[in-house]
Backbone as CSV, one residue per row, in Angstrom:
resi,resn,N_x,N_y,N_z,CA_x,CA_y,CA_z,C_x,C_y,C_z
1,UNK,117.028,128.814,143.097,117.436,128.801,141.708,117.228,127.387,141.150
2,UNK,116.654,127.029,140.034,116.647,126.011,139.406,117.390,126.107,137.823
3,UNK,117.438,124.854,137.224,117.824,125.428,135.797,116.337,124.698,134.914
4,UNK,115.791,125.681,133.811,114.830,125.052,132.784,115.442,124.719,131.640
5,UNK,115.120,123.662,130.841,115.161,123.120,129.856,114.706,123.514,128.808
6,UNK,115.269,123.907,127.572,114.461,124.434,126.653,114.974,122.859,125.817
7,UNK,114.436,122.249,124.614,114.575,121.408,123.470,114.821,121.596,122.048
8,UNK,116.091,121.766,121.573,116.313,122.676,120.214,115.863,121.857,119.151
9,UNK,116.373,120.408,119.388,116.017,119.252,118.558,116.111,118.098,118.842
10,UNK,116.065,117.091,118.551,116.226,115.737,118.493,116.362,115.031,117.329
11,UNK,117.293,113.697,117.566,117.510,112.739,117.051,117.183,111.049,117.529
12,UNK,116.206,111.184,116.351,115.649,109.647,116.694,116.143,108.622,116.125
13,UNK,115.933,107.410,116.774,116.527,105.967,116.143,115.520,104.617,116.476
14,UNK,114.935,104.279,115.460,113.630,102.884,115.815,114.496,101.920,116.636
15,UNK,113.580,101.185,117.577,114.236,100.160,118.151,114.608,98.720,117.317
16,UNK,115.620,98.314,117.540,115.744,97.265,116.987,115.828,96.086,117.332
17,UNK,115.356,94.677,116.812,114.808,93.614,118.477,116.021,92.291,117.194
18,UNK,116.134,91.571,118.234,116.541,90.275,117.805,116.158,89.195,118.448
19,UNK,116.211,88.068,117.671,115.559,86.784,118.613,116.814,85.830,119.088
20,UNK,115.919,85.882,120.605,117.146,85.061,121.290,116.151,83.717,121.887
21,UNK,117.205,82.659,121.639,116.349,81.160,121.981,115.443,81.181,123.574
22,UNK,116.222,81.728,124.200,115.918,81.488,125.537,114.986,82.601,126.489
23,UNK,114.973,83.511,125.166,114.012,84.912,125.311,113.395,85.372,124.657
24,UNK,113.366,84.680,123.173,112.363,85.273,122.380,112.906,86.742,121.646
25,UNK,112.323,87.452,121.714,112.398,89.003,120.644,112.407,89.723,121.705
26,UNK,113.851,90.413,122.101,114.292,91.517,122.591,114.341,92.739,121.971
27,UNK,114.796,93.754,122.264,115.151,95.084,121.749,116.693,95.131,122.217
28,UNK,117.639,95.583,121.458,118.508,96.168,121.300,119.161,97.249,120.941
29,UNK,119.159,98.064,121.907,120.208,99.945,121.131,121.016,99.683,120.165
30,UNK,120.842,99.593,118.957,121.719,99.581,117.994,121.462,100.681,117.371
31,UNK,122.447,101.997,116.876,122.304,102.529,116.104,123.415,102.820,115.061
32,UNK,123.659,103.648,114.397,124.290,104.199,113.192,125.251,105.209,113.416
33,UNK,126.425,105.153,113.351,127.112,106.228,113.880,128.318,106.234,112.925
34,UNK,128.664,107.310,112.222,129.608,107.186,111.386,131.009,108.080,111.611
35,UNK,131.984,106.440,111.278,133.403,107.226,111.448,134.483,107.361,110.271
36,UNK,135.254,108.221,110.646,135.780,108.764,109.686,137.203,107.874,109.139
37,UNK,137.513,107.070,108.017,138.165,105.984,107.915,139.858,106.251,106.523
38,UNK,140.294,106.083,106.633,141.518,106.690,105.821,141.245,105.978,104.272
39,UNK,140.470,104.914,104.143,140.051,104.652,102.463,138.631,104.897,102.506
40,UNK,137.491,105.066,103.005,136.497,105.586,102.340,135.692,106.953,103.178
41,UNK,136.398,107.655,103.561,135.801,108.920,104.269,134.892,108.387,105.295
42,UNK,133.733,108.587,105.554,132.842,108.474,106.709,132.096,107.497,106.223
43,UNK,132.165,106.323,107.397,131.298,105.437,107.085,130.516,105.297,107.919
44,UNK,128.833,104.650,108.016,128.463,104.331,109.038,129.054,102.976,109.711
45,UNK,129.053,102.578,111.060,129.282,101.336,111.307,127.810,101.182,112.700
46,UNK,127.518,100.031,113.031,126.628,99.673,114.196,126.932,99.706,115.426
47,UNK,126.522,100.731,116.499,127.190,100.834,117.478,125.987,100.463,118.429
48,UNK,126.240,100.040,119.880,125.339,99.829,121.051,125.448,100.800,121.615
49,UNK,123.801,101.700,122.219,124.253,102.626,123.005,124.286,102.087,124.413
50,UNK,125.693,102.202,124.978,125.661,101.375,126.623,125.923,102.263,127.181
51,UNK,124.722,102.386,128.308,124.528,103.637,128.631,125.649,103.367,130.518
52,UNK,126.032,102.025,130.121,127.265,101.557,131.494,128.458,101.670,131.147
53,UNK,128.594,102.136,129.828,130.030,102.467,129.102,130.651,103.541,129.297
54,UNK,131.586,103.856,130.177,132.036,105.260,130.396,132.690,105.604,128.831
55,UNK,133.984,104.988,128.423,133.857,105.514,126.671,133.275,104.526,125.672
56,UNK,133.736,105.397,124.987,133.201,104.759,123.451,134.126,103.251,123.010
57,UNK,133.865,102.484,122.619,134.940,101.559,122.951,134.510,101.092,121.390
58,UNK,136.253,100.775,120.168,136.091,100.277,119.297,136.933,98.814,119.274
59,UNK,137.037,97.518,118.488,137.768,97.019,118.243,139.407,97.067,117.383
60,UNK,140.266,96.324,118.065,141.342,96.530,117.727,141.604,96.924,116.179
61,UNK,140.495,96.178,114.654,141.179,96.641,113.669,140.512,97.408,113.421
62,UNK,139.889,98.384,114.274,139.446,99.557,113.718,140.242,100.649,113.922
63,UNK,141.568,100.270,114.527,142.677,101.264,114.512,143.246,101.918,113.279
64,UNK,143.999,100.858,112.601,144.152,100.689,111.571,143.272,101.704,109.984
65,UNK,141.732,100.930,109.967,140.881,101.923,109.340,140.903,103.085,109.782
66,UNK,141.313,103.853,110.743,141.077,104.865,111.076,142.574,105.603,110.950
67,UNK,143.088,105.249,110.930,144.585,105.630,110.979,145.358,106.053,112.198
68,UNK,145.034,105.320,113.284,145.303,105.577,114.467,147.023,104.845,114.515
69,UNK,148.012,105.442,114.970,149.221,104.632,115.268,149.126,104.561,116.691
70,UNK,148.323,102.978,117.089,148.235,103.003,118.561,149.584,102.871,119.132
71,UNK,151.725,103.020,118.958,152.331,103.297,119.729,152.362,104.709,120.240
72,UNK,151.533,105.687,119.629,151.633,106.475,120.606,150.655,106.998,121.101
73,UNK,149.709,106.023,121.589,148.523,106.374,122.580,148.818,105.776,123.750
74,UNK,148.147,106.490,125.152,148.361,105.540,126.146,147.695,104.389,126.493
75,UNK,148.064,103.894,126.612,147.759,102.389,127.279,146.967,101.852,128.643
76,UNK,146.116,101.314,128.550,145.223,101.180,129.988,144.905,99.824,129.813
77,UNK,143.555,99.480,130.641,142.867,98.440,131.015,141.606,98.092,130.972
78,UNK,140.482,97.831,130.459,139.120,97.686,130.911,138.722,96.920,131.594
79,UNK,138.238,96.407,132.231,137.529,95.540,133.284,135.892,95.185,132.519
80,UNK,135.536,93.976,131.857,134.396,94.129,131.686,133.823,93.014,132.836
81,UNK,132.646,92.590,132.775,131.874,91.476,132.858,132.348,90.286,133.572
82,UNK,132.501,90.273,135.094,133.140,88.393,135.396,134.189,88.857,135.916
83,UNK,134.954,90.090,135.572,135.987,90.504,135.827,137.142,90.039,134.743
84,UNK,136.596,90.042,133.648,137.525,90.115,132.722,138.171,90.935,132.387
85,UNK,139.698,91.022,132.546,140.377,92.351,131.761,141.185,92.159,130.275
86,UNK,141.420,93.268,129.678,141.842,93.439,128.416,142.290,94.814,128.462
87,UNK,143.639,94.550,127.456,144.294,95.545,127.413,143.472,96.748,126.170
88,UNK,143.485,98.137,126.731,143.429,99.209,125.540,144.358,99.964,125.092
89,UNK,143.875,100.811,124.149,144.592,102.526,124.391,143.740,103.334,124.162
90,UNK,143.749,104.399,124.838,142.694,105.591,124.816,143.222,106.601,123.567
91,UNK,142.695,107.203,123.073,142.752,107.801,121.813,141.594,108.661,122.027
92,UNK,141.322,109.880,120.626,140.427,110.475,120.594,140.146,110.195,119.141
93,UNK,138.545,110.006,118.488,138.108,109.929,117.676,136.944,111.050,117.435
94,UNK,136.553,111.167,115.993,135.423,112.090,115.645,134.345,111.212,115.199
95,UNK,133.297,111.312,115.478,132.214,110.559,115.356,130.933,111.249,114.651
96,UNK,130.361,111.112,114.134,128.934,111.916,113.638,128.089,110.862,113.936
97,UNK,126.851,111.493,114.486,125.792,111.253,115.034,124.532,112.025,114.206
98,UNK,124.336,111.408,113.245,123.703,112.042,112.032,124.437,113.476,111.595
99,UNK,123.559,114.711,111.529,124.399,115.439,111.576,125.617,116.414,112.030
100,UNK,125.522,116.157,113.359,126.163,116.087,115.079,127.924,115.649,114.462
101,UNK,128.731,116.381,114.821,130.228,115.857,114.670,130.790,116.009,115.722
102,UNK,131.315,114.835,116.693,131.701,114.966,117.745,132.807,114.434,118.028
103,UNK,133.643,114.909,118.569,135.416,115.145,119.207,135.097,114.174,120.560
104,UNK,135.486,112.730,120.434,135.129,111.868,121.657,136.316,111.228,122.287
105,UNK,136.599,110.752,123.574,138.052,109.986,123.777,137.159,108.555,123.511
106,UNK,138.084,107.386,123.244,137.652,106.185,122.886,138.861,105.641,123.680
107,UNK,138.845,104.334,123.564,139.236,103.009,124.198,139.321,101.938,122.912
108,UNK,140.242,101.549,122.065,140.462,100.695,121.493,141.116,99.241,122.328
109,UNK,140.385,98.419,121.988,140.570,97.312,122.634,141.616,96.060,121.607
110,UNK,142.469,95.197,122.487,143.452,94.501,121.803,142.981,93.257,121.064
111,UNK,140.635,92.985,121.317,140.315,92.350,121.333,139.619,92.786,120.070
112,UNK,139.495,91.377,118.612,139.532,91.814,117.033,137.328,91.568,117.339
113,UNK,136.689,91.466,118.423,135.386,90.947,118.472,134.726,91.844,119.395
114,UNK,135.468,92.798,119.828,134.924,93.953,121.296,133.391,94.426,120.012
115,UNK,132.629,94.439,120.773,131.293,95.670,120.222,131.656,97.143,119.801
116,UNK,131.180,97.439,119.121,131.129,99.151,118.830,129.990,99.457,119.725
117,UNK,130.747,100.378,121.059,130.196,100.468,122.202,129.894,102.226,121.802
118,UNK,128.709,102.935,122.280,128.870,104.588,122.067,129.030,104.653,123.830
119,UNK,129.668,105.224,124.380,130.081,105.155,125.957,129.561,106.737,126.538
120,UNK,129.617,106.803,127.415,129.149,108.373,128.141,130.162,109.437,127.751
121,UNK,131.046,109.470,127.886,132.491,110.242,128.445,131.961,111.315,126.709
122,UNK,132.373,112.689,126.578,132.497,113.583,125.747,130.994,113.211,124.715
123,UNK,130.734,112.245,124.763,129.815,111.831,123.502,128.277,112.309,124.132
124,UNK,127.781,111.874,124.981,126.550,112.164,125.253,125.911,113.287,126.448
125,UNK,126.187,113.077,127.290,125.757,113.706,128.663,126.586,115.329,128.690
126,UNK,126.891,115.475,127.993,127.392,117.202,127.860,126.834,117.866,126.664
127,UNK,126.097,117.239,125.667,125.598,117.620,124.670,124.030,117.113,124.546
128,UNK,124.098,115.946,124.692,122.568,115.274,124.550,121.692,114.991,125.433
129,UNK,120.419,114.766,125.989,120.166,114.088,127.327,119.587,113.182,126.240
130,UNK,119.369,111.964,126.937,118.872,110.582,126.162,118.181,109.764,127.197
131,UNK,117.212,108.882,125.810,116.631,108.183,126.776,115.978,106.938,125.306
132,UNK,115.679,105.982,126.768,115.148,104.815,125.454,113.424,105.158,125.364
133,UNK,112.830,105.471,124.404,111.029,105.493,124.638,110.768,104.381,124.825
134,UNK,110.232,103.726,125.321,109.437,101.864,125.224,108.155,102.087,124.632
135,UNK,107.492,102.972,124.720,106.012,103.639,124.222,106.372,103.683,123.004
136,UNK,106.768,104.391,122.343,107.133,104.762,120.883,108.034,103.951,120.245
137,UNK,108.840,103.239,120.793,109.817,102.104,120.154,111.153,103.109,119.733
138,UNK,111.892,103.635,120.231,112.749,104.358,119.473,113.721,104.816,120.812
139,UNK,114.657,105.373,119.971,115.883,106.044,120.785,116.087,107.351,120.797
140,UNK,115.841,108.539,121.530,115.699,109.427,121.354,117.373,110.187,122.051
141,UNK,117.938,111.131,121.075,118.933,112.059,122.002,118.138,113.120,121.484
142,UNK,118.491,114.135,122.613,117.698,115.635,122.555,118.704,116.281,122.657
143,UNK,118.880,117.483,121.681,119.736,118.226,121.852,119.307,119.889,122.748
144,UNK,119.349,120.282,124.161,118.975,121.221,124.799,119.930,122.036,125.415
145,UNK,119.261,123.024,125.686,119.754,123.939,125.975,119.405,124.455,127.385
146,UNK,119.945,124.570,128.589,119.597,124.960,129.865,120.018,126.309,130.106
147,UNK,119.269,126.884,131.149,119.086,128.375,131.425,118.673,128.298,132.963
148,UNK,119.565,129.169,133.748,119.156,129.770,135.309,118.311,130.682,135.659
149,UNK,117.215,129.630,136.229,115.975,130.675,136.875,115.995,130.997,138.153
150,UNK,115.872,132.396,138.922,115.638,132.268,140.064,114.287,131.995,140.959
């Protein structure tokens, strides 16, 4: 038994590069992902897709815009980089991904400079398969559909 892949659609995103002194013109996953905010409905904001991010991870005053009352979320830890830790709270947010509306858990961080991280957990790998093109310059999620062959 295997499973085949069928491809219903996709969503693309151009790569986007910045210049760094010591490297010149990189590429960076930055894309567009819009959340839903208590004074102006859905906004886009710039998110990284880190594809080492188990969630979605926002900064602390994006609680607030969103109307999150982080005392009653639970409370955790992240571990990034060096072994730095920082305190969170896990929460669930709705996210759109162009036209895609998705029910995600997040990680708000106590830190006002954390990245708008898009993380694995509910957001991608149960709905999308993804990948970066380097050929084509772009970010592709595919939205598919799998089926059991014998």
């Amino acid at each position: 038994m295997f499973l085949v892949m069928k491809q219903l659609s996709s969503i693309e995103f151009p790569f986007e590069y910045v210049y760094l002194p010591s490297f010149g013109r990189i590429f960076y996953p930055f894309i567009p992902i819009s959340l839903k905010t208590v004074d102006h409905g859905w906004v886009d904001f710039r998110f990284i897709v880190d594809t080492g991010a188990d969630l979605t991870t926002l900064p602390f005053f994006m609680a607030e815009k969103l109307g999150i009352n982080l005392s009653k979320c639970k409370t955790s830890k992240a571990e990034g980089i060096g072994g730095y830790v920082i305190k969170t709270w896990e929460t669930k947010i709705s996210i759109r991904l162009k036209e895609y509306e998705i029910i995600t858990r997040c990680s708000i961080t106590e830190d006002e400079q954390t990245p708008f991280l898009l993380g694995r957990i509910d957001s991608l790998p149960e709905r999308f398969s993804w990948f970066f093109d380097a050929k084509n310059k772009k970010i592709v999620f595919s939205l598919a559909e799998y089926t059991k062959r014998e």
